[in-house]
PASEBA-1860 file (N, C-alpha, C; in nm, 3 decimals):
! residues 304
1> XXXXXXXX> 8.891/5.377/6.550/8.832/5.452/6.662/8.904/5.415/6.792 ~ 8.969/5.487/6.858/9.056/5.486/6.976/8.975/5.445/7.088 ~ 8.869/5.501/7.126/8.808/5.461/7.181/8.649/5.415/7.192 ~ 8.648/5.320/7.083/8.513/5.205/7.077/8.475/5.158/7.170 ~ 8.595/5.044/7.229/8.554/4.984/7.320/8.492/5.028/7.449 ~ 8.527/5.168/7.506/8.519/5.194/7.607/8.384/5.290/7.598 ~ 8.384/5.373/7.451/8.196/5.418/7.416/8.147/5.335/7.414 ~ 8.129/5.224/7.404/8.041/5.109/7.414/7.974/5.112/7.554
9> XXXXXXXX> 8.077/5.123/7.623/8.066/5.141/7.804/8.002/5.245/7.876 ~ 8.022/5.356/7.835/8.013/5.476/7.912/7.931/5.533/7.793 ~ 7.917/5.529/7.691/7.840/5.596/7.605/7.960/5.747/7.545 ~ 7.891/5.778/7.434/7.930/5.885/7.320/7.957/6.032/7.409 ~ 7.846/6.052/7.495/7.820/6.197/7.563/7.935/6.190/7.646 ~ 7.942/6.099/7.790/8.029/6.067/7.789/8.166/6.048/7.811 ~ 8.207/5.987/7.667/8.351/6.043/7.572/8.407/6.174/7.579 ~ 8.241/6.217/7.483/8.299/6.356/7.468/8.318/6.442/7.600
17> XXXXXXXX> 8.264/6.433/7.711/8.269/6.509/7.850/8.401/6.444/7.868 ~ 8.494/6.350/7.860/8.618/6.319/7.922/8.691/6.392/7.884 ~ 8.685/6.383/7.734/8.753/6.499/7.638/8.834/6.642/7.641 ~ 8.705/6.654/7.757/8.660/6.829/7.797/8.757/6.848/7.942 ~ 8.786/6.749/8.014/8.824/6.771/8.124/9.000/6.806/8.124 ~ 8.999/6.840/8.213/9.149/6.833/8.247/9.196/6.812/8.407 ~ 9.331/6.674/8.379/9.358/6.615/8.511/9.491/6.667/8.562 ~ 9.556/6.681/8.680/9.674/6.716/8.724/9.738/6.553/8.832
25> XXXXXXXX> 9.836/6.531/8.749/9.919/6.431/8.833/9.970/6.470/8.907 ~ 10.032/6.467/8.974/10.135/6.528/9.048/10.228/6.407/9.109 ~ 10.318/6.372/9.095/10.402/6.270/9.093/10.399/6.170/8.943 ~ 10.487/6.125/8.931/10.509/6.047/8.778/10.613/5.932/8.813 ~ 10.601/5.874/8.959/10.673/5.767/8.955/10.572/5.641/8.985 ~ 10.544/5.555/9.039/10.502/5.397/9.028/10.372/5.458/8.997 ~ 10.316/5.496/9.070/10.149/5.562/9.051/10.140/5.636/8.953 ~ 10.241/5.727/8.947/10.167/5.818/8.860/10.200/5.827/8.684
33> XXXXXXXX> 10.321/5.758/8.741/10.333/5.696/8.554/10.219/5.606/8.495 ~ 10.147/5.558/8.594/10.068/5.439/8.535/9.898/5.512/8.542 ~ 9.911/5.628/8.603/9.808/5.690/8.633/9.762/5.750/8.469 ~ 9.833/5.827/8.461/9.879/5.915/8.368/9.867/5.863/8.247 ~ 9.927/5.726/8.190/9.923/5.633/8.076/9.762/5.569/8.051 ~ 9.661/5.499/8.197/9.534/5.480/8.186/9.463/5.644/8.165 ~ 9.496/5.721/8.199/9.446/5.857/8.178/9.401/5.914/8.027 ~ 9.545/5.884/7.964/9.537/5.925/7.830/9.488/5.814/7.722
41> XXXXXXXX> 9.487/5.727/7.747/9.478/5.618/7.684/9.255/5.609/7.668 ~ 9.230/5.674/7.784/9.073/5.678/7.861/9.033/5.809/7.762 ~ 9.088/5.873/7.704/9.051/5.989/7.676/9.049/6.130/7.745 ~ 9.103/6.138/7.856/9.150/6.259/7.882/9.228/6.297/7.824 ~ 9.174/6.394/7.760/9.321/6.508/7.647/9.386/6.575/7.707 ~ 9.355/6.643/7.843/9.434/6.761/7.871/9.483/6.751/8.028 ~ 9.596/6.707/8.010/9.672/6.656/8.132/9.773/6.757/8.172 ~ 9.797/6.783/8.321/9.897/6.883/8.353/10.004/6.776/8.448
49> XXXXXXXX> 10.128/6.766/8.402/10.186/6.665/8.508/10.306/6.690/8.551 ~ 10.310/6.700/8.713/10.416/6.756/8.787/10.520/6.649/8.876 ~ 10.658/6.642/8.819/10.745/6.547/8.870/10.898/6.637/8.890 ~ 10.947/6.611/9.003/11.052/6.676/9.044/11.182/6.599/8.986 ~ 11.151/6.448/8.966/11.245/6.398/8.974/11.329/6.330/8.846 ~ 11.444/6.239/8.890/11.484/6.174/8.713/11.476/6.027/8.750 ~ 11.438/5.939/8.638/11.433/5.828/8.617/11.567/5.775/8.659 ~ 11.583/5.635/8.738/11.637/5.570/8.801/11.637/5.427/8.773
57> XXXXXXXX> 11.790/5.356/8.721/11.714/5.216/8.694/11.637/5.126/8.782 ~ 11.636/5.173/8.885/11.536/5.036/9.008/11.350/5.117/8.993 ~ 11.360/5.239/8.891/11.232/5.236/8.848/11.213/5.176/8.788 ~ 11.246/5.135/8.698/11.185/5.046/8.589/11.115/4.914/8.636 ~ 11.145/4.900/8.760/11.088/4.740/8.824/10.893/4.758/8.805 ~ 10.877/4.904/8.864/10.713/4.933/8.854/10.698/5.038/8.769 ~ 10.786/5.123/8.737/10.743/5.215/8.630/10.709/5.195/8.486 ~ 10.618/5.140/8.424/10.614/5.071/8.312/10.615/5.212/8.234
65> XXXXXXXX> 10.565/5.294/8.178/10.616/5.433/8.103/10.743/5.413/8.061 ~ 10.852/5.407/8.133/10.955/5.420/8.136/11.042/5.304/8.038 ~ 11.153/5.317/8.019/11.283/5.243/7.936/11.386/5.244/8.010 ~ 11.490/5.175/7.979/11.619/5.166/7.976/11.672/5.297/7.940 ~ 11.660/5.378/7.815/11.707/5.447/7.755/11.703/5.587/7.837 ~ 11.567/5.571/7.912/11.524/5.712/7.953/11.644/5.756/8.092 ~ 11.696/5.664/8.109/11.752/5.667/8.281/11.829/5.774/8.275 ~ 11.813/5.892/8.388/11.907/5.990/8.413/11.812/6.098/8.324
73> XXXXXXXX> 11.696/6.096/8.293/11.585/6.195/8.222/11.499/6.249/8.303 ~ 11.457/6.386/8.292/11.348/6.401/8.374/11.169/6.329/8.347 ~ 11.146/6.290/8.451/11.053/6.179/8.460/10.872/6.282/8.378 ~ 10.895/6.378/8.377/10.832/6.467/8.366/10.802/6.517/8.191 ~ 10.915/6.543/8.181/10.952/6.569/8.002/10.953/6.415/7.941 ~ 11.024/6.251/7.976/10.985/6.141/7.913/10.865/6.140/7.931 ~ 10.762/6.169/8.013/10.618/6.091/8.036/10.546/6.189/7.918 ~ 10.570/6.334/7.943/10.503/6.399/7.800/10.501/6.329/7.713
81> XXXXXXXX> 10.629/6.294/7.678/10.666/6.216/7.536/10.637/6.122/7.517 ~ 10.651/6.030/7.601/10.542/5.895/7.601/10.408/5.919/7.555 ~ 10.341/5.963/7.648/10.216/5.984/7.641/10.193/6.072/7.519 ~ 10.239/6.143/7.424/10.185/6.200/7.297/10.211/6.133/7.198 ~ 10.303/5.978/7.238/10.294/5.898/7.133/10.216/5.820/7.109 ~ 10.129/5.813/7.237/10.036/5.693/7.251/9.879/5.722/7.230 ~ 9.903/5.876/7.240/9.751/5.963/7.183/9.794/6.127/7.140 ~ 9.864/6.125/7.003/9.835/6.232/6.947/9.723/6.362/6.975
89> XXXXXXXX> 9.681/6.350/7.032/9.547/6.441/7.040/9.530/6.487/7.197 ~ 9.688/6.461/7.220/9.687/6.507/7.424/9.734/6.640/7.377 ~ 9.667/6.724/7.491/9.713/6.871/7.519/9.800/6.825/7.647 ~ 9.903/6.835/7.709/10.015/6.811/7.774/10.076/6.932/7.827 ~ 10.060/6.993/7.975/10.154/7.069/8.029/10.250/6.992/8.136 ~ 10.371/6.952/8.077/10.452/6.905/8.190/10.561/6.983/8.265 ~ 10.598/7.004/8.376/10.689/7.041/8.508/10.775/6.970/8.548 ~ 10.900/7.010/8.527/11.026/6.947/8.609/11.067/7.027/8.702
97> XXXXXXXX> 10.951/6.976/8.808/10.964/7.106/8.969/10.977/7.032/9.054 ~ 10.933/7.069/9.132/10.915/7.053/9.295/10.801/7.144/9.295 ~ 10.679/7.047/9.346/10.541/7.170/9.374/10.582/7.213/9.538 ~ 10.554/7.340/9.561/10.529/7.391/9.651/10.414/7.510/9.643 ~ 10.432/7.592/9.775/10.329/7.728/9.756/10.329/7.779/9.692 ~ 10.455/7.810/9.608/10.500/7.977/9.516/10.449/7.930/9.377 ~ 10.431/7.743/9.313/10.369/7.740/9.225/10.273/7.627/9.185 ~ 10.224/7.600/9.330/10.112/7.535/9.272/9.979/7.587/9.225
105> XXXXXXXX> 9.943/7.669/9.153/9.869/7.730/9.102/9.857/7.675/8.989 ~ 9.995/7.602/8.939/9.996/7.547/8.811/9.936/7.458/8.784 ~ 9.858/7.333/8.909/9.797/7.190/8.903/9.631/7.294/8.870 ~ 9.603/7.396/8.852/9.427/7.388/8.859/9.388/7.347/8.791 ~ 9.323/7.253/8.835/9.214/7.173/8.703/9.080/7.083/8.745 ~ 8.987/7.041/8.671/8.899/6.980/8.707/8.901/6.835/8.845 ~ 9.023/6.830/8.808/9.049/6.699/8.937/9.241/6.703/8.920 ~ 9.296/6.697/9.079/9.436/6.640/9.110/9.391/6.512/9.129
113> XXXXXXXX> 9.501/6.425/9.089/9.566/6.301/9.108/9.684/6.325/9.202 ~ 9.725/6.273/9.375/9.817/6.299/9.427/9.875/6.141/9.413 ~ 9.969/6.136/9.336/10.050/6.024/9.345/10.198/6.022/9.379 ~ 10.230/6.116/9.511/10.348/6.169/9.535/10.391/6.051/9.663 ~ 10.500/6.098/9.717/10.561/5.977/9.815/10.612/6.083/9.899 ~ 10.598/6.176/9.966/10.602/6.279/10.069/10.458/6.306/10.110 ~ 10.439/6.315/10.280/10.336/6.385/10.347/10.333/6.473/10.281 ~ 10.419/6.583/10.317/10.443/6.724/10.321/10.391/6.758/10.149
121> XXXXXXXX> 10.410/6.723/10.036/10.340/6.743/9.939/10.161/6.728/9.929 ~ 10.142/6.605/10.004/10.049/6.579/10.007/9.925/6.689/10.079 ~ 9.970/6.726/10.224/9.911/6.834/10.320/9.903/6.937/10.213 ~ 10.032/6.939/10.095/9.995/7.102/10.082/9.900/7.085/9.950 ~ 9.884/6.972/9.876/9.738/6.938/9.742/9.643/6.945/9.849 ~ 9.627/6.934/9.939/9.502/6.870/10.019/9.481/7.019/10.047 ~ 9.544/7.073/10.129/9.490/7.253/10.183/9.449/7.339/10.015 ~ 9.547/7.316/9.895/9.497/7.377/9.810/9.355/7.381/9.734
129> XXXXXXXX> 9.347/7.237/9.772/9.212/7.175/9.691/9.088/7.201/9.773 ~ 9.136/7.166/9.909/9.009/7.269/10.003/8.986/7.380/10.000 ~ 9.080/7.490/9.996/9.084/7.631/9.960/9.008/7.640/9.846 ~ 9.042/7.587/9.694/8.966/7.595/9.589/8.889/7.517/9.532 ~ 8.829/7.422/9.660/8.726/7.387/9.617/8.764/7.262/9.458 ~ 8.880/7.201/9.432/8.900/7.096/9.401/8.897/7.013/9.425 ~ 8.874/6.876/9.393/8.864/6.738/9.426/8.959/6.684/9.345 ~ 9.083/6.570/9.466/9.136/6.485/9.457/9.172/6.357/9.510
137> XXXXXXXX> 9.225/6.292/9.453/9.205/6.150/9.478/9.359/6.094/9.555 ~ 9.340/6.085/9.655/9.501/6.037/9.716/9.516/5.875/9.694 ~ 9.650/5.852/9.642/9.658/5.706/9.646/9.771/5.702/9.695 ~ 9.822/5.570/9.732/9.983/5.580/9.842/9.967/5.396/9.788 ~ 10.103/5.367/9.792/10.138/5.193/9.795/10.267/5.206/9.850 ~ 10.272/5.029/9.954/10.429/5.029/10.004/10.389/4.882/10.010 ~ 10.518/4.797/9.964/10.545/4.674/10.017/10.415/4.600/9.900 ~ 10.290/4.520/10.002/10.182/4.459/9.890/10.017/4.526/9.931
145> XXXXXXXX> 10.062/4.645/10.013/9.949/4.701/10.052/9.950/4.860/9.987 ~ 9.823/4.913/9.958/9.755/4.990/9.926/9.679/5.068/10.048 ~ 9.621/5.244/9.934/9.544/5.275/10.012/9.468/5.417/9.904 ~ 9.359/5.444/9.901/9.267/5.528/9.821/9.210/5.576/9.900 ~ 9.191/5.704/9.863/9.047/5.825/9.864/9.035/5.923/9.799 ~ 8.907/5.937/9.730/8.856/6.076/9.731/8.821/6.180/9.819 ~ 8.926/6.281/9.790/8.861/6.411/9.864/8.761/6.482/9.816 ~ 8.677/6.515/9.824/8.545/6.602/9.778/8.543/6.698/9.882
153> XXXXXXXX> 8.509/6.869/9.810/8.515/6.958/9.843/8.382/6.963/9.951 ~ 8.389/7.000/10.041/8.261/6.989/10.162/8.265/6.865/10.233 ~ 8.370/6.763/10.218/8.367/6.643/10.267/8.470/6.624/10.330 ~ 8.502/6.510/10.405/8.668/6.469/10.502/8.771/6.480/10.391 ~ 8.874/6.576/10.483/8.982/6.568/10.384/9.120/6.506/10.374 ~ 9.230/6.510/10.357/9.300/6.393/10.413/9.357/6.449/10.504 ~ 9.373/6.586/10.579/9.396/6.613/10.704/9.305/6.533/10.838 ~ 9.181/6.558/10.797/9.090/6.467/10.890/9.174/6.346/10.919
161> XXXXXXXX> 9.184/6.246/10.816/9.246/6.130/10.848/9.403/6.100/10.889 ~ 9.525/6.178/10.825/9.619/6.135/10.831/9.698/6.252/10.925 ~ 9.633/6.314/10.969/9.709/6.478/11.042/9.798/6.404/11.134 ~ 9.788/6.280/11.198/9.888/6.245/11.330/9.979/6.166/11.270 ~ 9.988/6.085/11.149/10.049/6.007/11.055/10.214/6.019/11.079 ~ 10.268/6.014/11.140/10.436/6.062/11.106/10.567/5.925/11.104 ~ 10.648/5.928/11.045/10.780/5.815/11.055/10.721/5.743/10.953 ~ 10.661/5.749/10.808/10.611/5.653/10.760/10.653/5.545/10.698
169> XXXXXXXX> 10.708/5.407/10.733/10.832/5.354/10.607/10.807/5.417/10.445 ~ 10.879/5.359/10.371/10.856/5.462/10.239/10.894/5.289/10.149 ~ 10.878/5.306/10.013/10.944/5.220/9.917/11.043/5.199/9.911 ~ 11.171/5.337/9.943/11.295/5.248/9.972/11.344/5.157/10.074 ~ 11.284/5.222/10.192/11.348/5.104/10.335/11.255/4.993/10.290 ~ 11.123/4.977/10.237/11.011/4.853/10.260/11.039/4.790/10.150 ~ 11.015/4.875/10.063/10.974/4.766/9.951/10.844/4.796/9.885 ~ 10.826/4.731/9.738/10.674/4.773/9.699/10.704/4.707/9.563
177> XXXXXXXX> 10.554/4.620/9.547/10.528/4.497/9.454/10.498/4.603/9.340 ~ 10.555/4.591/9.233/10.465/4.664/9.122/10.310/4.556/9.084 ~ 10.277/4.472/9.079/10.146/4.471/9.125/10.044/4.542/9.173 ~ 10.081/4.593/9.326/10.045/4.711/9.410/10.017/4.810/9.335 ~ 10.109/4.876/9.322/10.127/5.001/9.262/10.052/5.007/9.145 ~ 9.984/4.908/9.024/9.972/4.944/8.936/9.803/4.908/8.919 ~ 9.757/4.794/9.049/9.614/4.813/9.114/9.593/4.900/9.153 ~ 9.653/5.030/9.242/9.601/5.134/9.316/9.565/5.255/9.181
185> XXXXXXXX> 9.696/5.210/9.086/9.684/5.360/9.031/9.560/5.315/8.979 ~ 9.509/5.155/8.886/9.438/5.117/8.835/9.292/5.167/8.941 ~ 9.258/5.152/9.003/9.181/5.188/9.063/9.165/5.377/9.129 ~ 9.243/5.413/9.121/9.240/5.573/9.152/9.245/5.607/8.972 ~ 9.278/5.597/8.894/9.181/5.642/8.779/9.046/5.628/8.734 ~ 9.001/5.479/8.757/8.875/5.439/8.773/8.750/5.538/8.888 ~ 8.828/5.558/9.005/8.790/5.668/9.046/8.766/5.824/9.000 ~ 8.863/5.860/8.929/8.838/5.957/8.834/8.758/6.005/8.751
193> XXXXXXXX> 8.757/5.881/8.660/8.642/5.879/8.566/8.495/5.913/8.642 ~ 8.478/5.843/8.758/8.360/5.858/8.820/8.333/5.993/8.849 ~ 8.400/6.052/8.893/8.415/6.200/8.904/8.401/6.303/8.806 ~ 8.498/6.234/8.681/8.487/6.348/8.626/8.383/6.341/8.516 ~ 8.323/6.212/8.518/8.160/6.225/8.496/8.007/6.204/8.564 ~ 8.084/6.286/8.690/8.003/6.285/8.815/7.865/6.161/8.831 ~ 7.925/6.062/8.825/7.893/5.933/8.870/7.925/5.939/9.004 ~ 7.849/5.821/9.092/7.865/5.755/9.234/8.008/5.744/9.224
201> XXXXXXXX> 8.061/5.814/9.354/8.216/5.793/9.377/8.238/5.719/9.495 ~ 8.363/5.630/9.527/8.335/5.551/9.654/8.384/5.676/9.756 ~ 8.309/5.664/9.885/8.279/5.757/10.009/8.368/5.729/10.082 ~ 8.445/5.618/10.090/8.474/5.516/10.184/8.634/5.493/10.163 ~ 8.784/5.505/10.254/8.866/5.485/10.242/8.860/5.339/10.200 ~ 9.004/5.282/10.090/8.989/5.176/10.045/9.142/5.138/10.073 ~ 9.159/5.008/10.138/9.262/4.948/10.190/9.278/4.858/10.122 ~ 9.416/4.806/10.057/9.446/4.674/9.962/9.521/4.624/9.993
209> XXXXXXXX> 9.554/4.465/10.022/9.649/4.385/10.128/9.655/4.252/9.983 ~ 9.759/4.320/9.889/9.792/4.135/9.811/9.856/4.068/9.881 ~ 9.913/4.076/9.968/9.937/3.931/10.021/9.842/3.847/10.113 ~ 9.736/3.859/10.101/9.638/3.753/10.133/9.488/3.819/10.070 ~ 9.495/3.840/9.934/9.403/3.913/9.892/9.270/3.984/9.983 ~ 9.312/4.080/10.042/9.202/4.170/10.110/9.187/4.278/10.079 ~ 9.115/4.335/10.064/9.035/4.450/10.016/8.938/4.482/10.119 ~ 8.938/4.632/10.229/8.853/4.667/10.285/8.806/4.782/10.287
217> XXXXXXXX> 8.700/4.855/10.308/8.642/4.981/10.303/8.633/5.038/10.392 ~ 8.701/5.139/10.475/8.763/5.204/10.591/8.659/5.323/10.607 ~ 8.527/5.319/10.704/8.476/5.434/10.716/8.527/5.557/10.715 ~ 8.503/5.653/10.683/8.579/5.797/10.765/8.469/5.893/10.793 ~ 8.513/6.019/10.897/8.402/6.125/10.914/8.450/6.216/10.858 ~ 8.401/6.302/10.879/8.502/6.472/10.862/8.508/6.497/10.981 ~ 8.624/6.544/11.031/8.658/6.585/11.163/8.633/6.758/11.183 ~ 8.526/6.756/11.325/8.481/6.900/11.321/8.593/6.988/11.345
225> XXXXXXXX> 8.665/6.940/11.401/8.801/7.007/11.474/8.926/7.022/11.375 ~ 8.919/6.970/11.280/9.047/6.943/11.154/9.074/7.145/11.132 ~ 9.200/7.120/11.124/9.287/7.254/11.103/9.225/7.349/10.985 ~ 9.206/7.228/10.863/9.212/7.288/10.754/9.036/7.258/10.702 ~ 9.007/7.170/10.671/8.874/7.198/10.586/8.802/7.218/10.712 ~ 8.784/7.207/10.836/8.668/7.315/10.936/8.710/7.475/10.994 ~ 8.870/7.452/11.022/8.931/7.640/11.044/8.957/7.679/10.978 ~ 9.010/7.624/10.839/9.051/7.685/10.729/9.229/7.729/10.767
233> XXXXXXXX> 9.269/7.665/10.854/9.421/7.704/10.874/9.487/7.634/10.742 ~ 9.551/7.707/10.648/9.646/7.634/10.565/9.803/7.681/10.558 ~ 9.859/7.585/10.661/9.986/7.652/10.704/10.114/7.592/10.553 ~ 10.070/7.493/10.508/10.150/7.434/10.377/10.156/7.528/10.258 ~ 10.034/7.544/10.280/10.007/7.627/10.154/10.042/7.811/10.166 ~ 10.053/7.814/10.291/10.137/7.978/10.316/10.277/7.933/10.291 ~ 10.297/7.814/10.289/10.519/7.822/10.335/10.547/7.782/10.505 ~ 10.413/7.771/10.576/10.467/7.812/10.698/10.553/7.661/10.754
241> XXXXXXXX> 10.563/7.551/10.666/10.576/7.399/10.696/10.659/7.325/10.599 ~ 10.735/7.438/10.488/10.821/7.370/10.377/10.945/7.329/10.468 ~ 11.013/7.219/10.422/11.153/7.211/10.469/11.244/7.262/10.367 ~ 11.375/7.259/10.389/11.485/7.337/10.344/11.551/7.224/10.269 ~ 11.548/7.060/10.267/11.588/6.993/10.239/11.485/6.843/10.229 ~ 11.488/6.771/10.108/11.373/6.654/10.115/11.432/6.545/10.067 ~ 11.439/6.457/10.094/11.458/6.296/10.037/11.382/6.334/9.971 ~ 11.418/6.194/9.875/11.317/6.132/9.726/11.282/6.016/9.759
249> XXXXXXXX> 11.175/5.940/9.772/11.081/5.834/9.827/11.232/5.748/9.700 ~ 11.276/5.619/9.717/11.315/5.552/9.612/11.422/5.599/9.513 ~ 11.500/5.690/9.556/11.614/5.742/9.502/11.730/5.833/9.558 ~ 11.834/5.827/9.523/11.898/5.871/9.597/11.936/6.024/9.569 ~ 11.789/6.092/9.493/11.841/6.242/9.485/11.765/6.307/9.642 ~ 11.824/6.482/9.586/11.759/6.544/9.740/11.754/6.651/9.671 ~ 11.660/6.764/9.747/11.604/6.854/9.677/11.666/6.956/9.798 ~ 11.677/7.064/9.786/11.774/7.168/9.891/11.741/7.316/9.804
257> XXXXXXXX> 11.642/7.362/9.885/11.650/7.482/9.884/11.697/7.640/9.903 ~ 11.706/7.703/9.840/11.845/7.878/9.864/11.800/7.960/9.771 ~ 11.885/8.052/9.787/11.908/8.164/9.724/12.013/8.147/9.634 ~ 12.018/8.251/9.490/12.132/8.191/9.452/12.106/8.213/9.249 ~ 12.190/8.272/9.238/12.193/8.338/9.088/12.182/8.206/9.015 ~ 12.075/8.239/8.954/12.038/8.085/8.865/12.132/8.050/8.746 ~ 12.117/8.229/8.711/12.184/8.205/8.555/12.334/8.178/8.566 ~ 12.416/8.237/8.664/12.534/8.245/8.673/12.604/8.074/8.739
265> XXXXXXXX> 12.537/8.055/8.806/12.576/7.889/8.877/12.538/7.802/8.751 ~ 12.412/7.814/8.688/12.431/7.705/8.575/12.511/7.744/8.449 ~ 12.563/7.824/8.416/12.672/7.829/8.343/12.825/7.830/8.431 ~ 12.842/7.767/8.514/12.945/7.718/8.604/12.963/7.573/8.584 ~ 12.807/7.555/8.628/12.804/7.382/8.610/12.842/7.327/8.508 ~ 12.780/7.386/8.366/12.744/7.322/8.260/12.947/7.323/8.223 ~ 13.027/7.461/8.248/13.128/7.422/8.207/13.265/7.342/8.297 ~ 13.194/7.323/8.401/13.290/7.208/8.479/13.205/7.062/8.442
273> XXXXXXXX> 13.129/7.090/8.398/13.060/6.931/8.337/12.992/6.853/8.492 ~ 12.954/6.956/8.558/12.882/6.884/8.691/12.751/6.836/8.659 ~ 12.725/6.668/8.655/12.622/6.645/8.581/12.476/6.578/8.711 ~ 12.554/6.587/8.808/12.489/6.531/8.945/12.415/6.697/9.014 ~ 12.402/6.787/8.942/12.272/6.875/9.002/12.200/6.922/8.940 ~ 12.110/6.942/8.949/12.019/7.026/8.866/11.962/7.129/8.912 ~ 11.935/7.230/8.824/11.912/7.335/8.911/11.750/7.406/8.860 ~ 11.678/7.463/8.974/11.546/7.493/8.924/11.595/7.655/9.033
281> XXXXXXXX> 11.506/7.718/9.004/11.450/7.863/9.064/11.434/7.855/9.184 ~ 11.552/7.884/9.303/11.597/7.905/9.432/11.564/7.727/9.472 ~ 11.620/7.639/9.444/11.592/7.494/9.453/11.700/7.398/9.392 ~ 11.774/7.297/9.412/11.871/7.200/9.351/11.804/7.065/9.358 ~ 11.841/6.998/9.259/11.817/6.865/9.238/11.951/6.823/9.299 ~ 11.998/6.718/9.368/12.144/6.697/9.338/12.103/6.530/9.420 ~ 12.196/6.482/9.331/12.233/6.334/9.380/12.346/6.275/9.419 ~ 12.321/6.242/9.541/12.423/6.229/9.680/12.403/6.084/9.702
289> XXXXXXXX> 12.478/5.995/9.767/12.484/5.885/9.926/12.445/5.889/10.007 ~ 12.410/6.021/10.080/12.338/6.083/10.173/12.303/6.266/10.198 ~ 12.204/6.252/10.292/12.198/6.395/10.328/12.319/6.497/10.340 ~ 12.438/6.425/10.401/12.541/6.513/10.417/12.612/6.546/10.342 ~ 12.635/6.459/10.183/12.690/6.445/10.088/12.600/6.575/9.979 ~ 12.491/6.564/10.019/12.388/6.673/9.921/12.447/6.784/9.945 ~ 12.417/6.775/10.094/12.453/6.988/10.170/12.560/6.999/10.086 ~ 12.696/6.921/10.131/12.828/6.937/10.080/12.868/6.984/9.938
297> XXXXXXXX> 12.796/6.886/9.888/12.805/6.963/9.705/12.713/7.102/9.710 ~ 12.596/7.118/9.780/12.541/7.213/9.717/12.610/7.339/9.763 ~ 12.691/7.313/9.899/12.777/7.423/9.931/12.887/7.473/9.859 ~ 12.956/7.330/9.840/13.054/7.379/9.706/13.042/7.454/9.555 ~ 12.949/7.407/9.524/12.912/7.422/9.381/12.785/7.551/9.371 ~ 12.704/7.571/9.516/12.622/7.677/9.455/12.650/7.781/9.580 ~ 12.684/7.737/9.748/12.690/7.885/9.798/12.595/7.847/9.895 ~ 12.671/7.889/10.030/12.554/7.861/10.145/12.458/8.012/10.186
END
């Protein structure tokens, strides 16, 4: 029985209600690989999980999902595969995207998990989930500190709190303990569960400081004035706030958006053996040294 130990806990009914649900990750690197693995392992069968990116060896420091073997894979298609080895009985829709407006339609489900490392992803789960009335759980780690919340539909959302937020260090300039990372996710699933068997959920932003073990509970309000869950402005979620070009929190790919014959450029690539882009539907993966190095190839190889 896969999961005894944990019917013991929560009881049979339950089980079977976890069963029933379905979660959306959205990121699959330190958080959300580890999100995703307590997820399925808990009995959620039916997971939808969205990752833009490819495995990198300086993931492996916190990405436990991950191998040696996988490096240079999309993080998205290994985590499927992981995860259906570890519970046969997962229903699994995985994405090797970039969420934006045109398809996040694809995360609907009983609860998002935002375990991404961009604002700008984040604003646009947060306007969607207010719009439809979803609940998700934001988690973020850098360095040996943490940070959690639940969004609940009628409640503060993470616009309320983080709308002035900007320049944020990230994991590559700082740094980040896999420790961190694998308490927060540990704890933003635990949150989940509460939810998605509508148990007492914590109300209360949650701040985590391992380097001098602190743990605090950060009031919040809902802000009457907030753009999005009191005017209902959702400028992310129209397009009106995408950029044209994005770092990767911890890697050195970039994402660069265009126009641009899909079918005809990837049978270009594939026969000059260009193995540094990838290409999705008006969008490039490509891995550069820098920003200027991205444009440059993507000009060469796909067309300004």
């Amino acid at each position: 029985m896969l999961y005894i130990r944990q019917e013991k806990f929560i009881g049979k009914e339950a089980q079977k209600k976890l069963s029933e649900k379905t979660v959306s990750i959205v990121g699959l690197g330190a958080l959300g690989s580890v999100s995703s693995e307590l997820l399925a392992r808990a009995g959620v069968k039916n997971l939808i999980l969205f990752d833009r990116d490819l495995i990198e060896l300086n993931n492996l420091q916190r990405q436990s999902l991950y191998a040696e073997e996988d490096v240079g894979k999309s993080k998205a298609l290994v985590a499927e595969n992981k995860l259906k080895k570890i519970n046969s009985d997962l229903e699994i829709n995985s994405y090797f995207d970039n969420l934006d407006s045109e398809n996040i339609n694809l995360i609907k489900s009983d609860l998002i998990l935002d375990c991404t490392d961009n604002l700008e992803t984040r604003f646009l789960i947060n306007e969607f989930s207010v719009k439809n009335k979803f609940p998700f759980i934001h988690a973020s780690a850098i360095g040996a500190e943490g940070f959690l919340f639940n969004i609940i539909p009628g409640k503060t959302c993470f616009n309320c709190i983080f709308k002035e937020i900007q320049g944020l260090e990230t994991c590559e300039t700082f740094g980040v303990l896999n420790s961190t990372t694998h308490l927060i996710s540990s704890l933003q699933v635990n949150e989940a569960l509460k939810i998605l068997l509508n148990n007492d959920y914590e109300k209360d932003l949650l701040y985590v400081n391992l380097k001098n073990n602190e743990i605090a509970k950060i009031k919040v309000n809902k802000n009457p004035e907030c753009q999005v869950c009191s005017k209902k402005i959702f400028d992310y979620l129209e397009g009106k706030k995408s950029k044209e070009i994005v770092k990767f929190c911890g890697s050195s790919n970039y994402l660069i958006k265009g126009n641009f014959n899909f079918e005809n450029i990837s049978k270009r690539l594939k026969q000059e053996n260009i193995l540094n882009i990838t290409l999705f539907k008006n969008k490039a993966l490509i891995k550069a040294k820098d920003e200027k190095e991205a444009k440059s190839l993507f000009s060469k190889y796909i067309g300004d």
